[in-house]
Backbone as CSV, one residue per row, in Angstrom:
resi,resn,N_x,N_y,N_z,CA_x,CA_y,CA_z,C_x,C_y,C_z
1,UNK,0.224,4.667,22.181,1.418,4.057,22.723,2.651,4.861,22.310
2,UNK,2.586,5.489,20.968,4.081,6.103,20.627,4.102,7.406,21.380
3,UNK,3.066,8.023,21.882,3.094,9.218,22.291,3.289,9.295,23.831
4,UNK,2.971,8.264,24.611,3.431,7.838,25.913,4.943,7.175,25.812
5,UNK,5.178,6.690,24.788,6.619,6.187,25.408,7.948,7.566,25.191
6,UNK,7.377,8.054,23.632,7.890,9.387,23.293,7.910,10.443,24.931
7,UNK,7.015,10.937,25.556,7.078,11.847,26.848,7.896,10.997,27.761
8,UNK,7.735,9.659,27.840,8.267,9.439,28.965,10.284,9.436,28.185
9,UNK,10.491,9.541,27.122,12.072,9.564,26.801,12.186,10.787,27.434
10,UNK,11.248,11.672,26.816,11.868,13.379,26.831,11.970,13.465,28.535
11,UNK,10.812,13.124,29.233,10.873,13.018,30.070,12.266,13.221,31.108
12,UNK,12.343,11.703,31.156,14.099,10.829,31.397,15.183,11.446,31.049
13,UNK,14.746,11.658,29.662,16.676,12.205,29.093,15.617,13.463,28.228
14,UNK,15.603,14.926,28.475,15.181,15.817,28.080,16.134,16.449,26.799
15,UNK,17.321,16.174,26.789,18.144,17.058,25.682,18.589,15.346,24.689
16,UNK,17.320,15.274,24.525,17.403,13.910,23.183,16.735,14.490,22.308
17,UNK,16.666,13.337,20.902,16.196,13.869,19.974,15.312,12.342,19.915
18,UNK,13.690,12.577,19.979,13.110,11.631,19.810,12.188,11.609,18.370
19,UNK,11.896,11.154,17.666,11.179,11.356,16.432,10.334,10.250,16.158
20,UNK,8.878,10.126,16.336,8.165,9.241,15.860,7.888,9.342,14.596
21,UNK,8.180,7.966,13.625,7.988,7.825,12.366,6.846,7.646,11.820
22,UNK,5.998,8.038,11.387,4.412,7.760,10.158,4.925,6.893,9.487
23,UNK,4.714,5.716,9.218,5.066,4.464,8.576,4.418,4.788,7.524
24,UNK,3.470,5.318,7.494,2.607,5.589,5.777,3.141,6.309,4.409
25,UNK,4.196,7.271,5.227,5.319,7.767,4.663,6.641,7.715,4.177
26,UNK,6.894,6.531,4.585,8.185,6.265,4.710,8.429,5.122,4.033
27,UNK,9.228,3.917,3.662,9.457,2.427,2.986,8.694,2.009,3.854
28,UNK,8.955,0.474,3.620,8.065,-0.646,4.377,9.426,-0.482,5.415
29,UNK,8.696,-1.099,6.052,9.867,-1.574,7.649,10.448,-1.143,8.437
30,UNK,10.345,0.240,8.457,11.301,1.227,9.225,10.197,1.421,11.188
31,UNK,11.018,1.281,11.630,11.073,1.189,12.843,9.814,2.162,13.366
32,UNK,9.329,2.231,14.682,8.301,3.583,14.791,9.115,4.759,15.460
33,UNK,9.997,4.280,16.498,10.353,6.222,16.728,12.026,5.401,16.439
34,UNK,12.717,7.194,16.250,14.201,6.966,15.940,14.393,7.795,17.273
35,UNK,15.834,7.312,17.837,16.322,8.011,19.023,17.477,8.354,19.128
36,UNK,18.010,9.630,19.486,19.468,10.373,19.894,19.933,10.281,20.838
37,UNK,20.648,9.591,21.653,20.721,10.633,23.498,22.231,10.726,23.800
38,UNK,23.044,11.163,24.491,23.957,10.796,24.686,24.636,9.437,25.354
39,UNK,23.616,8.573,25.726,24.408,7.195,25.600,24.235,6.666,24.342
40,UNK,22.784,6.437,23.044,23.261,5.896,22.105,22.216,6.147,21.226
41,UNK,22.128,5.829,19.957,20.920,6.216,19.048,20.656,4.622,18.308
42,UNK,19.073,5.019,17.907,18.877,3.900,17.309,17.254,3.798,16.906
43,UNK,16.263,2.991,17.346,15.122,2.885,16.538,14.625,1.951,17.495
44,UNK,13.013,2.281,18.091,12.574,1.318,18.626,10.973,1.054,17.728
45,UNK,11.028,0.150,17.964,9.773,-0.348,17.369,8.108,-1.213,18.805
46,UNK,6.974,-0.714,18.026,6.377,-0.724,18.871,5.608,-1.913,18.518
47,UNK,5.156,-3.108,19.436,4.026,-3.745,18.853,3.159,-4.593,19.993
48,UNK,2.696,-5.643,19.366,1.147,-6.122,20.279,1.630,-7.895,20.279
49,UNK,2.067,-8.167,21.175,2.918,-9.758,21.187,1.335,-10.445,21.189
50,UNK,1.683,-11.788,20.683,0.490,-12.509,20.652,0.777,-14.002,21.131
51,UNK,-0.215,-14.600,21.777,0.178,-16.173,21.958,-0.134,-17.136,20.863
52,UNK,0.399,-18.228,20.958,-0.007,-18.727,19.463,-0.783,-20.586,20.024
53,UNK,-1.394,-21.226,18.971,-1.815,-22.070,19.972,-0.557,-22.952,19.756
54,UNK,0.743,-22.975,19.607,1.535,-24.293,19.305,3.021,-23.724,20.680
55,UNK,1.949,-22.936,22.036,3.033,-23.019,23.353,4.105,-21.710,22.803
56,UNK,3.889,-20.672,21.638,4.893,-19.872,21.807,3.916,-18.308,21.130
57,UNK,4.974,-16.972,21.599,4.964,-15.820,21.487,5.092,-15.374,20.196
58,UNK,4.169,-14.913,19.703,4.724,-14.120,18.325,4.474,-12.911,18.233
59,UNK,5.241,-12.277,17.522,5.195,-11.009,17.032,4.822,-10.391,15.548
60,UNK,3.713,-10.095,15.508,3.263,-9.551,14.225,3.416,-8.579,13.319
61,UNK,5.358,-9.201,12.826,5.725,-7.450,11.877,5.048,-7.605,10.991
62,UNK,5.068,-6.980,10.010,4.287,-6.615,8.750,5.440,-6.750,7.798
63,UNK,4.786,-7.184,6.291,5.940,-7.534,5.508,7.365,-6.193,5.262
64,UNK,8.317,-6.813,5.261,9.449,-6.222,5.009,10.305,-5.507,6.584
65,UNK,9.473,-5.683,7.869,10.155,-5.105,8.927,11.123,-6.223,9.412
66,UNK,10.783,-7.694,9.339,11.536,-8.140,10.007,13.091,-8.243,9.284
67,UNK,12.682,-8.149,7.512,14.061,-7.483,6.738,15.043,-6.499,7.604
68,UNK,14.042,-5.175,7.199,14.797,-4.015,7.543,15.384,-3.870,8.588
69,UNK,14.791,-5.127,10.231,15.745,-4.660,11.150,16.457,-5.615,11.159
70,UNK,16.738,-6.993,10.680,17.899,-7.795,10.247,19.218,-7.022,9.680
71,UNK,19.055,-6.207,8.678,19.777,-5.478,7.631,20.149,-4.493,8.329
72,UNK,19.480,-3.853,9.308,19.988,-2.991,10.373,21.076,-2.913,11.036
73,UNK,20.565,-4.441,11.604,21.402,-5.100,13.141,23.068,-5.669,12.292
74,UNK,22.806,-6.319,10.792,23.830,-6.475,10.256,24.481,-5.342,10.226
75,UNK,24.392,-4.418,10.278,25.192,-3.265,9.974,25.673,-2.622,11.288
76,UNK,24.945,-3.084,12.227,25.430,-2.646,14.040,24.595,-1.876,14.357
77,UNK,23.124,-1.908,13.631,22.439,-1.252,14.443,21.748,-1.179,15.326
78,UNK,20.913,-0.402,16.301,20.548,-0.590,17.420,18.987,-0.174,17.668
79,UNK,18.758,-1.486,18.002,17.089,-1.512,18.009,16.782,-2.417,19.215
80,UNK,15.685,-1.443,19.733,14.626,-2.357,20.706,12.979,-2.388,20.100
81,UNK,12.830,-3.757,20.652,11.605,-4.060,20.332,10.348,-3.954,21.576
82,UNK,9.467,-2.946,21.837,8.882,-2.468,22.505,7.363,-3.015,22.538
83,UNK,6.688,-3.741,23.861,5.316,-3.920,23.269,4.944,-5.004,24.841
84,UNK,3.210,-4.926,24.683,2.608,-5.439,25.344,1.363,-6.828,24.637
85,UNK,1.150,-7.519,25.264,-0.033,-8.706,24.853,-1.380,-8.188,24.497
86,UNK,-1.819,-8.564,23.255,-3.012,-8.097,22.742,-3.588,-8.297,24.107
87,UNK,-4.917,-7.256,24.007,-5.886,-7.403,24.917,-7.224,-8.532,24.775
88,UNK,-7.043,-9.699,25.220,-8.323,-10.479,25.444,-8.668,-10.954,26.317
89,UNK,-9.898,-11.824,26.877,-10.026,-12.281,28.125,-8.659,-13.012,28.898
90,UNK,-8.012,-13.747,27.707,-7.256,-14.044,28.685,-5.927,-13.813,29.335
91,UNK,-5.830,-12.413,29.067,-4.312,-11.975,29.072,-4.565,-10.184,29.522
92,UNK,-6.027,-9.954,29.622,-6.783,-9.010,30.308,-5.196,-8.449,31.546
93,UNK,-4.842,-9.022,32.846,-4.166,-8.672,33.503,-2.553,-8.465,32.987
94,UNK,-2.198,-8.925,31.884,-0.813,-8.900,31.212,-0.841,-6.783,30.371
95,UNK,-2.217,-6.418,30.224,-2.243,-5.713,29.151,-1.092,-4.473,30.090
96,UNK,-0.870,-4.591,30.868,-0.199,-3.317,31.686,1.590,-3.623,31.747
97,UNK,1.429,-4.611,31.695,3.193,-5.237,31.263,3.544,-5.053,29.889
98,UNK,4.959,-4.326,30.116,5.669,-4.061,29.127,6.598,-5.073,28.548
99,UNK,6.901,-5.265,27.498,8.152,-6.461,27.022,8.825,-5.314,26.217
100,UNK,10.866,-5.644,26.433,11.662,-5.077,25.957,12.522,-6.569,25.395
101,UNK,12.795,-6.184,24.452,13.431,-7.313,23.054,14.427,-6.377,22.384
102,UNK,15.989,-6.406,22.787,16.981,-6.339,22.168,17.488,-6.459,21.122
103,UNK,18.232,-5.507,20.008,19.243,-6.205,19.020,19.286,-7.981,18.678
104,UNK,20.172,-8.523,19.016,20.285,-9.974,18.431,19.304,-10.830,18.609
105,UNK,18.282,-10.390,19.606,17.014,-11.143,20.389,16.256,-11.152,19.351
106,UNK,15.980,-10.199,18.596,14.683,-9.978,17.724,14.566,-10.937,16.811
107,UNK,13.365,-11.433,16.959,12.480,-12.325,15.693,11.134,-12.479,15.754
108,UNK,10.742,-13.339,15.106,9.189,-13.222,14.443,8.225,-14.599,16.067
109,UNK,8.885,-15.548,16.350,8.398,-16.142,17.243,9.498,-17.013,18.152
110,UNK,9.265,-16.810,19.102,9.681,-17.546,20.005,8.515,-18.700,21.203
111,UNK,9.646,-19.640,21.574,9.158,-20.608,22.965,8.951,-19.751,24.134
112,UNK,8.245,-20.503,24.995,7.498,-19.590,25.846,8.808,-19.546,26.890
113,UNK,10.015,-20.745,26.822,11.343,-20.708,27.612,11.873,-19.639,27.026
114,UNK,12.409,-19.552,26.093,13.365,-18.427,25.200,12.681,-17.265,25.819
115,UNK,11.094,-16.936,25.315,10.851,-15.825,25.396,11.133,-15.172,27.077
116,UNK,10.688,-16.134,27.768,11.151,-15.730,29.008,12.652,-15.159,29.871
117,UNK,13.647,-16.425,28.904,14.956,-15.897,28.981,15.451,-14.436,28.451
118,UNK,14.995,-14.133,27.578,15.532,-13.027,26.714,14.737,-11.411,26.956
119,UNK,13.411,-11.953,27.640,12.573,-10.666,27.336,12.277,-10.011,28.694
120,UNK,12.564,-8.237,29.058,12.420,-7.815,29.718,11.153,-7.487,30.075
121,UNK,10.229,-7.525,31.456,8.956,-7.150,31.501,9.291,-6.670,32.168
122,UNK,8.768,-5.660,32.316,8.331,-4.236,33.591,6.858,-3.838,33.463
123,UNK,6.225,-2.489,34.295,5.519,-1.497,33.851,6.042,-0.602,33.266
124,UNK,5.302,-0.084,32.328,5.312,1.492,31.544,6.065,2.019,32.549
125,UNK,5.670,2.721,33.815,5.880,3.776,34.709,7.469,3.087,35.355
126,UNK,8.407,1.664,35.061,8.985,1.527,35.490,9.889,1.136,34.424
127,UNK,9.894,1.213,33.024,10.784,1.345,32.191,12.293,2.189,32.370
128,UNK,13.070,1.114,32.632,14.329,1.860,32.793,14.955,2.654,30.865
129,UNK,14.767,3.449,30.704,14.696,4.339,29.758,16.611,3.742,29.101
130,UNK,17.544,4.771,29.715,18.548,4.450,29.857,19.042,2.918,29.286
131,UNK,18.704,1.993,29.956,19.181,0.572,29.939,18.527,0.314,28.363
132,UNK,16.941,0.531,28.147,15.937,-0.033,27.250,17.215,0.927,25.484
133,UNK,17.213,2.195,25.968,17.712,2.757,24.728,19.737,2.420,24.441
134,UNK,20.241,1.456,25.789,21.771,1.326,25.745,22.054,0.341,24.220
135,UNK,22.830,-0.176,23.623,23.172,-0.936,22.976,23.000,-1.975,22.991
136,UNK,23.505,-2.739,24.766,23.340,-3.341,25.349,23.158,-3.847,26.881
């Protein structure tokens, strides 16, 4: 996944600076790729949304990420949250939809209303690049 979304930046906006992060290397929590472009820089993070049985969406950071991009965003920083629905029987046709999750949007679970209000779905191949990496 980081290496498909990585080509498709360079892709889009070719004179960026895209950098996927090795989390194994680095603190706990830091984002997976960092991004340059001339509209804006910032950090997107990649993951695997899950349904939960109590009617809502969660997202499975790992300890200390949902810190680090709180502490981020306090500071004005700029992060998207990037990712598709685990793959199981029943979400088999979802696995090709993308979800984009904004700055102030980001958290650990949401209602299946909220999530709908707030969260961008597309395809991969129709990721508006531009908009996904703007501020806002």
């Amino acid at each position: 996944m980081r290496k498909s979304i990585t080509r498709k930046i360079l892709k889009e906006l070719p004179h960026s600076l895209v950098q996927p992060i090795e989390s194994g290397g680095t603190s706990l929590g830091i984002p997976d790729i960092y991004f340059k472009t001339v509209y804006s820089e910032g950090w997107i993070e990649l993951k695997q949304f899950m349904f939960r049985n109590n009617h809502c969406v969660y997202i499975p950071f790992r300890p200390g990420q949902i810190a680090w991009i709180n502490n981020y965003l306090s500071l004005h920083g700029n992060i998207a949250i990037l990712g598709t629905f685990t793959l199981n029987k029943h979400t088999r046709d979802w696995q090709k939809l993308w979800i984009i999750i904004k700055n102030r949007f980001i958290k650990e679970v949401y209602t299946y209303e909220e999530f709908l209000t707030i969260a961008d779905v597309t395809l991969l191949e129709d990721i508006n690049i531009i908009k996904m990496l703007r501020r806002k």
